[in-house]
C-alpha positions as CSV (number, residue, x, y, z in Angstrom):
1,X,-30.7,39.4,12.0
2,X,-28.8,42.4,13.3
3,X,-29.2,43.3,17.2
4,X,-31.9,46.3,16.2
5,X,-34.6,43.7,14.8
6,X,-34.0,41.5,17.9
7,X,-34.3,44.2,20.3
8,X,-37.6,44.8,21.1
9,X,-39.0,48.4,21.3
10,X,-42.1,49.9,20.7
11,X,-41.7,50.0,16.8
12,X,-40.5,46.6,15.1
13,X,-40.9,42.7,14.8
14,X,-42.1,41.0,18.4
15,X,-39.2,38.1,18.3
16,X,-41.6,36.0,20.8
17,X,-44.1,35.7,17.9
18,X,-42.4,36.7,14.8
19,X,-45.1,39.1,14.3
20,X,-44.8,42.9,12.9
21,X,-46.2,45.3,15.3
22,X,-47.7,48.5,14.5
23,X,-45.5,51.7,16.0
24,X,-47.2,52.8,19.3
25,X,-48.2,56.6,19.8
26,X,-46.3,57.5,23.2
27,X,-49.6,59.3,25.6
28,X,-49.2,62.0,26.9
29,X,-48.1,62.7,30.6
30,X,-51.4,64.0,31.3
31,X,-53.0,60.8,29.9
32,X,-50.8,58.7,32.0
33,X,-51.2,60.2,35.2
34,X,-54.6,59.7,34.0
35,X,-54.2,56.0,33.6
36,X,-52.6,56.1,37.4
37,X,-55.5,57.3,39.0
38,X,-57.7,54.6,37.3
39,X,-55.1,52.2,38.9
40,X,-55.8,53.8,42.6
41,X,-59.2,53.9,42.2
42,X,-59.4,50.2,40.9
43,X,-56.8,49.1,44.2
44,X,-59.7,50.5,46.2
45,X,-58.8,53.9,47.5
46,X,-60.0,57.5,46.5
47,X,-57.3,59.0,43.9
48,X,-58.3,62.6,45.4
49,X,-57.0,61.8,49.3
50,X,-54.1,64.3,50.2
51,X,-51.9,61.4,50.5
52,X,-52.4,60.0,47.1
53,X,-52.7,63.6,44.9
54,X,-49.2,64.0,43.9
55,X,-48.7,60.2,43.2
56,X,-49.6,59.9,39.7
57,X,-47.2,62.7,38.9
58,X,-44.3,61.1,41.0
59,X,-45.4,57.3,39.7
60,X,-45.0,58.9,35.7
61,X,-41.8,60.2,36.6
62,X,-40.7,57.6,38.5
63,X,-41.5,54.9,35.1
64,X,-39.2,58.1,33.2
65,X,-36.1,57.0,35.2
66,X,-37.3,53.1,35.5
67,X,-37.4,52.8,31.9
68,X,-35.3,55.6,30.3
69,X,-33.7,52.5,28.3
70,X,-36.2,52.7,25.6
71,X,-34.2,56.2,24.4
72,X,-30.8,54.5,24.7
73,X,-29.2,53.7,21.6
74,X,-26.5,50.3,22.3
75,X,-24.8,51.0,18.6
76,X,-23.7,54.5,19.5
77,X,-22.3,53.3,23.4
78,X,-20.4,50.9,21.6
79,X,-19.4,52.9,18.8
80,X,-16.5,55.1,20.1
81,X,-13.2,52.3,20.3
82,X,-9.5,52.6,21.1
83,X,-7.3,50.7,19.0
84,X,-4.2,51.4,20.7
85,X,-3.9,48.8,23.4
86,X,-0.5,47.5,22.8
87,X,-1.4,44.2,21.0
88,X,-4.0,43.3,24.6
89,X,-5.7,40.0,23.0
90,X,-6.8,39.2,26.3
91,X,-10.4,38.6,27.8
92,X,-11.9,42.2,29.2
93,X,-14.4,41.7,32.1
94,X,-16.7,43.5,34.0
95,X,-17.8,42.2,36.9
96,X,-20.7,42.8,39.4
97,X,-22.4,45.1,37.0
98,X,-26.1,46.4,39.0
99,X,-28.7,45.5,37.4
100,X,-32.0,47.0,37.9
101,X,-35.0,46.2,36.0
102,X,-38.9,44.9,35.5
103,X,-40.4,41.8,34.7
104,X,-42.7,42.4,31.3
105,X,-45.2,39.9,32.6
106,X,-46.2,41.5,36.1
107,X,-44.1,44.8,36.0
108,X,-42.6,44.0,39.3
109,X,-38.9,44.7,39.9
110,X,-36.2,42.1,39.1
111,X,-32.6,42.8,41.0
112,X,-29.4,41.6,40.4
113,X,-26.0,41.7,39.0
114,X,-24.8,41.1,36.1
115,X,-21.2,40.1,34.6
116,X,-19.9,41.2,31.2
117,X,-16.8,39.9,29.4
118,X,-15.5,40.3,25.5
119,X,-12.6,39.0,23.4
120,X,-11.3,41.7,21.5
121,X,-9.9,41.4,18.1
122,X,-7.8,44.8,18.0
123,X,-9.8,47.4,19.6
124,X,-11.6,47.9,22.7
125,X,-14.3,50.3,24.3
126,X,-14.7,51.9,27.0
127,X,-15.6,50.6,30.4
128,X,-18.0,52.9,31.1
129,X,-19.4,51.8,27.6
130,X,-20.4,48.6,28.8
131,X,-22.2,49.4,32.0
132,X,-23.9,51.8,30.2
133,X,-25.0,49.0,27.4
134,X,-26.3,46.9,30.5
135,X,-28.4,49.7,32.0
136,X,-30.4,50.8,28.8
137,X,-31.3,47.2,28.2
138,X,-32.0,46.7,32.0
139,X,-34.4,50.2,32.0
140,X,-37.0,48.3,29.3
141,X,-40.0,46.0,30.7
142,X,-37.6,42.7,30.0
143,X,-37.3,38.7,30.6
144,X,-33.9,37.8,32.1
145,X,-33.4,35.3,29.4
146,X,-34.3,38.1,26.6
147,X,-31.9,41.1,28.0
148,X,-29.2,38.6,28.1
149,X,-29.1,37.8,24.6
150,X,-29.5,41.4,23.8
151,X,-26.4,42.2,25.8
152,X,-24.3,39.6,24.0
153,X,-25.7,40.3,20.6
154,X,-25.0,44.1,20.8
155,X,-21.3,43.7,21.9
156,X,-21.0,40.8,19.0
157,X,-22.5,42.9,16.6
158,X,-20.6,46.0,17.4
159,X,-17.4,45.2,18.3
160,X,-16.8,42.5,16.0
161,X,-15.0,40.7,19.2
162,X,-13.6,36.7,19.0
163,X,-15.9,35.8,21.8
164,X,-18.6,37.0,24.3
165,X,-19.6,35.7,27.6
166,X,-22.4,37.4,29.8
167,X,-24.0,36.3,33.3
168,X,-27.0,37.9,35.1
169,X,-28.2,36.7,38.5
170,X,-30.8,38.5,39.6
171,X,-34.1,37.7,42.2
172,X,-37.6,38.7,40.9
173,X,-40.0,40.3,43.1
174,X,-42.8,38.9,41.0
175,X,-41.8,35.4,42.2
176,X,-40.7,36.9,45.9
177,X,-43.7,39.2,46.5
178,X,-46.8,37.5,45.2
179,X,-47.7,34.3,43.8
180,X,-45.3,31.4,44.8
181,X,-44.3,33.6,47.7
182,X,-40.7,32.3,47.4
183,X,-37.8,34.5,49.0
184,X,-34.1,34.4,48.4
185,X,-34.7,32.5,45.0
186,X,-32.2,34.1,42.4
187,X,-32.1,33.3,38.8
188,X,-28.8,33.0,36.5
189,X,-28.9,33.2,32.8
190,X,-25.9,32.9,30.6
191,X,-24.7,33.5,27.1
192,X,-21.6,32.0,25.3
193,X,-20.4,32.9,21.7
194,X,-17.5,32.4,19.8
195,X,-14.5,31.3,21.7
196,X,-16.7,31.5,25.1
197,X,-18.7,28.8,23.7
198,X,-15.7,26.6,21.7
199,X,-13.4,26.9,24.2
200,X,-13.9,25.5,27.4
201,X,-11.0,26.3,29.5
202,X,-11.7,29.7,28.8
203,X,-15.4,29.6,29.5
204,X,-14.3,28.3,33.0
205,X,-11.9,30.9,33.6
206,X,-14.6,33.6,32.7
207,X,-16.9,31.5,35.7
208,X,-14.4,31.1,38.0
209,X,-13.6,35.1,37.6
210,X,-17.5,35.8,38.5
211,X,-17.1,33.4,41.4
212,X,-14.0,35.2,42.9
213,X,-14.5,37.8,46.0
């Protein structure tokens, strides 16, 4: 299963069910700022007050920016690679990577920061690259758990490197600003393959490197 099928997009498989899912027609901006109005007017206020006239606009551009990750492509960020690094067979890590993004259940904000680290195996990409890899997954209605698999799989898929290792910690406002009402609660999700996962010593290194100030 390469890393298209298991991201999950509005045309595809649903990996959570193994189901096929019909492609979605995108509405149109009117029909969305449409669909925001309904939203006021079911909160309980009057969609036509001066205060609220210009929000449906701002909230459809706003969900533009919030979830522009649905037109990023991970294969062609990963795609351009330098090969002349002077024999480098050493781990490359980014660290304190933002991460900005929304729960899929209750569309509430999860924030964190995320950790990236790759063994090459003769080439390398840029650094930019990988940020970049992390936002477009981030900008897509996502689980924690699920975006961190998609970052591993994309940089194992497409840089053919010995060994992954990726952290997130992030806090969820879904858990912060309703329901449990529980503050300051972060949650850390972590994927380990190839010599990340088989080799210990170097999985601690890559923790103790998140850990450093």
């Amino acid at each position: 299963m390469d890393a298209l099928t298991r991201e999950r997009t509005l045309i595809g498989s649903d990996d959570t069910t193994g189901l096929d899912l019909e492609p979605v027609q995108r509405p149109t901006k009117d029909e969305a700022m449409a669909a925001v109005r309904t939203l006021l007017a079911w909160a309980g206020d009057n969609p036509e007050r001066e205060g609220l006239l210009d929000t449906p606009k701002r909230v459809v551009e706003a969900f533009d920016e919030w979830f522009a990750g649905y037109h990023g492509d991970p294969a062609k960020e990963l795609s351009r690679t330098f090969e002349d690094v002077q024999g480098y067979d050493d781990m490359v890590m980014l660290r304190g990577i933002d991460v900005q993004s929304h729960c899929e259940h209750h569309m509430a904000p999860f924030l964190g920061k995320a950790w990236v680290a790759y063994m090459p195996t003769g080439k390398v990409v840029g650094l930019s690259k990988l940020a970049r890899l992390v936002e477009i997954f981030a900008k897509r209605l996502q689980t924690q758990e699920t975006m961190t698999m998609q970052i591993a799989d994309a940089i194992e898929d497409h840089l053919s490197a010995a060994g992954v290792a990726v952290l997130i910690d992030a806090e969820h406002q879904c858990m912060s600003t309703r329901g449990v009402h529980h503050h300051d609660v972060s949650t850390i999700t972590t994927q380990f393959r190839g010599v990340f996962k088989t080799d210990k010593v170097l999985q601690q290194r890559f923790l103790d490197l998140v850990q450093r100030k």
